[in-house]
N, C-alpha and C positions, 0 to 999 in steps of 0.2 A: 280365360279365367272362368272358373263356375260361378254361380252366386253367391255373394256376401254371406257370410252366417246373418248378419246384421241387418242384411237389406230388407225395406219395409215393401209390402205390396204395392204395384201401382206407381212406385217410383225410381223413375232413372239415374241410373248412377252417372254422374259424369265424368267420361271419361279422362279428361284435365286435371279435376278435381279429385280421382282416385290415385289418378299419378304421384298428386303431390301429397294426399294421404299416405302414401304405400311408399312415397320416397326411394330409397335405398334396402328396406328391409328384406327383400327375397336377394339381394345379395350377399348383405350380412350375415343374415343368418344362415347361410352355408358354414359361415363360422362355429356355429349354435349346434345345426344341426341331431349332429349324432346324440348331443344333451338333449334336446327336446324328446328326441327318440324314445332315449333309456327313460326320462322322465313319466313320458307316455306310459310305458310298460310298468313302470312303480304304480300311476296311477292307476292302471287295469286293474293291475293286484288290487289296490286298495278295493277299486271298484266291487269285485268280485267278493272280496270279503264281508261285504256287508249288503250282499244281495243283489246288486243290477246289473250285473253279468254272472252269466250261466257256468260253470269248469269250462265248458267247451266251446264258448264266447271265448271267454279268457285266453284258451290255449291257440284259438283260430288268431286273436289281435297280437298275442304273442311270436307266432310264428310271421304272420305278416310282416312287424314292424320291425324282427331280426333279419327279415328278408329287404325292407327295407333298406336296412343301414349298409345293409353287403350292397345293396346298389348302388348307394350314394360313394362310399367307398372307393367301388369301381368305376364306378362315371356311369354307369346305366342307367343312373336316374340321376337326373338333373334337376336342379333346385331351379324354377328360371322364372319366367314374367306370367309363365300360366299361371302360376300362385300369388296371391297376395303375398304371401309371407312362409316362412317355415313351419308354421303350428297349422293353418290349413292346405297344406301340402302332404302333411301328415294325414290331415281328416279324408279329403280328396282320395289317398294311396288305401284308406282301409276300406274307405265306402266303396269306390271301385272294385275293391276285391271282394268286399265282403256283406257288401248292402247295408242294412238297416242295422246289424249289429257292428258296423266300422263307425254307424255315425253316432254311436251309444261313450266313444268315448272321450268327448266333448263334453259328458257332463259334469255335473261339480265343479267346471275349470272356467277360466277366462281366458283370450289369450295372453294378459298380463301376465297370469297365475304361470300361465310356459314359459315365457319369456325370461319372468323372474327367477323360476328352477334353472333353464335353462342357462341362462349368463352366470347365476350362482358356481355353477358345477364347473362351468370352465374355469372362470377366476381363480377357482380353487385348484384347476391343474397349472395355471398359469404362475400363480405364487410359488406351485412347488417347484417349477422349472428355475424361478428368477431365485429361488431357495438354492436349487444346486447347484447355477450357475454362481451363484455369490463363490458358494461354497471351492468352485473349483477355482475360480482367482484368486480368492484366501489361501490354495491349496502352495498352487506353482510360487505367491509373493512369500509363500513360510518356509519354504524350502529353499527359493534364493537369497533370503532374509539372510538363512542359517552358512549357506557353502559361501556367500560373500560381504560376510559380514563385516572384515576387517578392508575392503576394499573403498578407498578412501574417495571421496567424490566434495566437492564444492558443496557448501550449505546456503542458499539463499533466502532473503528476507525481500521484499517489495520488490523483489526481481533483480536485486543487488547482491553481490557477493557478499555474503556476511559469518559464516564460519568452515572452518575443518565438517565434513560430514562423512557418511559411509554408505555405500550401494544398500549396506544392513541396513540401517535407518531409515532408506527409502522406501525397500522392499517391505518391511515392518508397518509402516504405516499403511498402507495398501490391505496387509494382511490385514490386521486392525479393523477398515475401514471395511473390508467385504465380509468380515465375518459379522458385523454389526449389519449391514445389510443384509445379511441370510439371518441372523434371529429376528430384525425385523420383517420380512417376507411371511417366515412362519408364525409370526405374532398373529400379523394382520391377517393369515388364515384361520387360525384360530378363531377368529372375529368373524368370519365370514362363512364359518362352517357350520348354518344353521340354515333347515329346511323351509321353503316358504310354498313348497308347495300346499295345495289345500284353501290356501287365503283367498283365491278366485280372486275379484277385482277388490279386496279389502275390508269384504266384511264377512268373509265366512260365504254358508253355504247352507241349506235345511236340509243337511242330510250329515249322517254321524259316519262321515269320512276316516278311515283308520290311518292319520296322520304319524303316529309312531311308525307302523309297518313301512309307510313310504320313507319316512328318515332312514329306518336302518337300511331297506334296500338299497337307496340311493348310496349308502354309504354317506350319510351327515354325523354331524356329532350331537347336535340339540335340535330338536323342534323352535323353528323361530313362532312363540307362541303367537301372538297378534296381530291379526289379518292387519289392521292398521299400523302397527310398526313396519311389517313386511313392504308396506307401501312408502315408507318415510326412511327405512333403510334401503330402498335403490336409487342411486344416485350415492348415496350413504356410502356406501360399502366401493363401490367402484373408484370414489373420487383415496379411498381410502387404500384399495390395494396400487392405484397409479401412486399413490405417495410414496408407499413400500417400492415400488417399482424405479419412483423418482430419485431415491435414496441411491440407488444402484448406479444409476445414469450420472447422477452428479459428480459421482467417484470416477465414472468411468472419462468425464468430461475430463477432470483436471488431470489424472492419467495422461492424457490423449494432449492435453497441452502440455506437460511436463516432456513427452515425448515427443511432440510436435517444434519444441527450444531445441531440446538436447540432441535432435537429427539436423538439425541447422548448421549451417556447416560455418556460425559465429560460432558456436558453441562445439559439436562435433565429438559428444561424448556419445553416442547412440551410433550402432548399424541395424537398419532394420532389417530382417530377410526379406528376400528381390520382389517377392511375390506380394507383399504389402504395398511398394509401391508402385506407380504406372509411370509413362514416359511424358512428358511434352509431346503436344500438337505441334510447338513452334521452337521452341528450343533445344537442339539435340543433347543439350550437353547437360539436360535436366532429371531426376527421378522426384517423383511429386507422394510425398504421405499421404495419398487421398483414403487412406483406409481409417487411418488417425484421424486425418481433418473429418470426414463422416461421422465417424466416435461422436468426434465433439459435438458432431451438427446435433446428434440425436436427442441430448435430453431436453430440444426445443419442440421435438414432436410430444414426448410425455408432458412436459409441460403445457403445452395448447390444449393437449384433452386433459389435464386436469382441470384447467380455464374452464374451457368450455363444458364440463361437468359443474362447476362449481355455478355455473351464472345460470344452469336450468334449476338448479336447485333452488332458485326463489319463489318458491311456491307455496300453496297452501295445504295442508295435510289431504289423503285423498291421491288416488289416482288421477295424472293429466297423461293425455296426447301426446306432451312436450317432451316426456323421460325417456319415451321410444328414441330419442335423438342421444342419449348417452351411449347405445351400441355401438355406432362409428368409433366414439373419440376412444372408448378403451380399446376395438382392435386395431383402431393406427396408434394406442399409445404402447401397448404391447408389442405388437407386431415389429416396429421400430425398435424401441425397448430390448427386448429379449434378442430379436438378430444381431443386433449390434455385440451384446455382451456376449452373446455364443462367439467372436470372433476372440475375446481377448486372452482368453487360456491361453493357445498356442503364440500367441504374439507375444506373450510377456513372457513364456519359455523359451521362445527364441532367437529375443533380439540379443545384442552382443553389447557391451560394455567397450568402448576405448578406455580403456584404464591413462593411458600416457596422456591422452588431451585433458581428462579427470585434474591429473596430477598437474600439470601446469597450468589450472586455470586456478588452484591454488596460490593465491598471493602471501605477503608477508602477513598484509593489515588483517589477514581471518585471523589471527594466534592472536591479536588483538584481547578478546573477552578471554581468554586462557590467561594473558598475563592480569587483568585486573582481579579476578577468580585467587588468585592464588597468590596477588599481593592484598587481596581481603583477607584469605585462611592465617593470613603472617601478620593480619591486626593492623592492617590498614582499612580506614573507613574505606566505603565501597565508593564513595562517590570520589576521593581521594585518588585511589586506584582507578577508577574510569578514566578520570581526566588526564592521567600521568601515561597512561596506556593508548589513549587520544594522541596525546603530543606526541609520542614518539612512535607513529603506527609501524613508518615503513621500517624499523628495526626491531619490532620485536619478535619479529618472526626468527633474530640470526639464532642457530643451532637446535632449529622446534623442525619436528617431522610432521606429518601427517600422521602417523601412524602413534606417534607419543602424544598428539591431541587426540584423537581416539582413545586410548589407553585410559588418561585420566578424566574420560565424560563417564562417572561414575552414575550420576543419578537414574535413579531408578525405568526405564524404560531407555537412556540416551544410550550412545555408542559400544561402554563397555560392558553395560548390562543391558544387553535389548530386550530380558524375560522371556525371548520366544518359548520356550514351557509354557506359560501361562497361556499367551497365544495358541501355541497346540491344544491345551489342555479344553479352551472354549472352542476348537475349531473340532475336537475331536467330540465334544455334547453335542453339535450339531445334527452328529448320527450318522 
């Protein structure tokens, strides 16, 4: 490793003690990376714009640090322990090539100030990915919503049989449920599409840095004006797109258990395709959901880095040491997060319905709320008809379908009017 930007004359760094400074960050930020990069380059411009690089400064750190990213890309340059971290691996690759004008562009910055661009820019491809992931499980649950709507399935309450329901009702809520996670995804970008480069470590900088130029370059939406907010929204912002991210996982958790009953072979309304599940070690005569059971594991990983985001956050305004440590939890909350939901498109287009096991797990006593419903509409008090409907569960099912409890769940979103229009119509604002 070269020498610390930081390191004072005369004194030894210790090597123990750099370890546990420097932690994990020259592997994270391979994460980062290619963001630091482009950032770099924003900030040359700026540089250049107001005098402390030359055109041909500029165009020399330009050229390097595109050359740069092609390496990293390809593996020819390796992010590894030579480096403290990713921002002086940058400085390291321009000074090497370009001497005393590679080490010019360090100024104005801190490494905070990279770091902070840096994980901004990602979050903000990372929301748009969990934005059209949402979007594509909205996609496939609207369209099975609509071809099997009338296909009649068990409605359960506390895990108990408790009415007539429809494959449509299930898939509808799914849709529902993902399209509210992709307007919230792109909410929370919205939130977080604010430049912080410029802020250095939180108070500015004596030099009239052209902070507009670098927003639109980078492609931001606003200047995050306040070197001191920019410091009190990280951690801010991160614990806040894991939340949008958390939204997504928690859908996809009870998914994944709805799926994980109905492939049971008490239940037995679900065939999954082969390739979701694996076989037994020990039992031949086994196939195991582990792709489901996984599902479900996940939104324990988003959940631990929001924890663990949430409890560095005890601080006092001001740049600490300590927020270097939110990089880990967002890319294992991500990384977990997003894989997982990349899996679920195709699994919900093609697992199969038993329609026949559906239908006989259909009892008398679900017609149940159908007869009190409609000896209320006939002027009997409700609680009258509860009770009358009560006593005589196991017959009031004689001469009721499934398909005629369906028919008459009139209210607005239930069986016979699911809206999916309206459904399309906000999956289709989406864009």
């Amino acid at each position: 490793m070269s020498d610390l930007l930081w390191q004072k004359p005369g004194v030894q760094v210790d090597a123990g003690l750099q370890a546990f400074l420097a932690g994990e960050d020259v592997l994270l930020d391979r994460e980062f990376f290619v963001y630091d990069i482009a950032a770099s380059a924003a900030h040359a411009e700026g540089l250049q714009r107001i005098g402390i690089l030359a055109a041909a400064e500029l165009e020399d750190i330009q050229r390097e640090l595109a050359t740069l990213a092609d390496d990293f890309r390809s593996g020819a340059f390796v992010l590894d322990a030579r480096f403290e971290d990713g921002h002086s691996a940058i400085e390291a690759r321009l000074t090497e090539r370009l001497g005393d004008v590679g080490r010019k562009i360090h100024t104005g910055r801190s490494r905070n100030d990279q770091v902070l661009v840096a994980t901004r820019l990602w979050l903000k491809e990372k929301l748009d990915r969990l934005a059209a992931l949402s979007r594509a499980i909205a996609k496939v649950a609207l369209d099975r919503a609509e071809a099997e709507q009338k296909l009649p399935m068990p409605g359960y309450t506390h895990l108990q049989r408790a009415v007539v329901s429809s494959a449509g009702m299930w898939w509808a809520g799914w849709a529902e449920a993902f399209i509210d996670d992709a307007v919230r995804a792109l909410d929370t970008r919205v939130l977080v599409d604010c430049n912080p480069l410029g802020t250095a470590a939180g108070y500015g900088v004596n030099l009239p840095l052209d902070r507009e130029h670098t927003s639109r370059a980078l492609g931001f939406a606003r200047l995050q004006v306040s070197p001191v907010y920019a410091q009190l929204s990280r951690g801010k912002f991160e614990l806040a797109a894991l939340e949008a991210l958390g939204s997504a996982t928690l859908d996809l958790r009870r998914v994944a258990w709805d799926l994980s009953l109905f492939t049971s072979a008490e239940f037995g309304f679900v065939a999954l395709p082969a390739q979701y599940t694996t076989g037994s070690s020990i039992m031949p005569n086994k196939r195991n959901p582990d792709v489901i059971e996984l599902m479900r594991a996940t939104h324990a990983s988003v959940a631990a880095a929001r924890t663990e985001i949430e409890q560095l956050l005890s601080l006092p305004s001001g740049y600490h040491r300590d927020l270097q440590a939110s990089k880990s939890a967002i890319v294992r909350g991500f990384g977990c997060g997003l894989a997982a939901l990349a899996l679920l498109p195709d699994l919900i287009a093609n697992l199969e319905w038993r329609p026949e096991r559906m239908r006989a797990a259909i009892d008398a006593g679900m017609y149940a709320t159908d007869v009190a419903v409609e000896s209320a509409i006939a002027g009997v008090p409700f609680r009258e008809a509860y009770r009358a409907a009560a006593a005589d569960a196991e017959s009031v099912g004689q001469g009721r379908t499934p398909e005629g409890s369906l028919a008459a769940r009139t209210s607005p979103g239930a069986a016979a009017d699911l809206r999916l229009h309206e459904l399309r119509q906000r999956w289709d604002a989406l864009g």
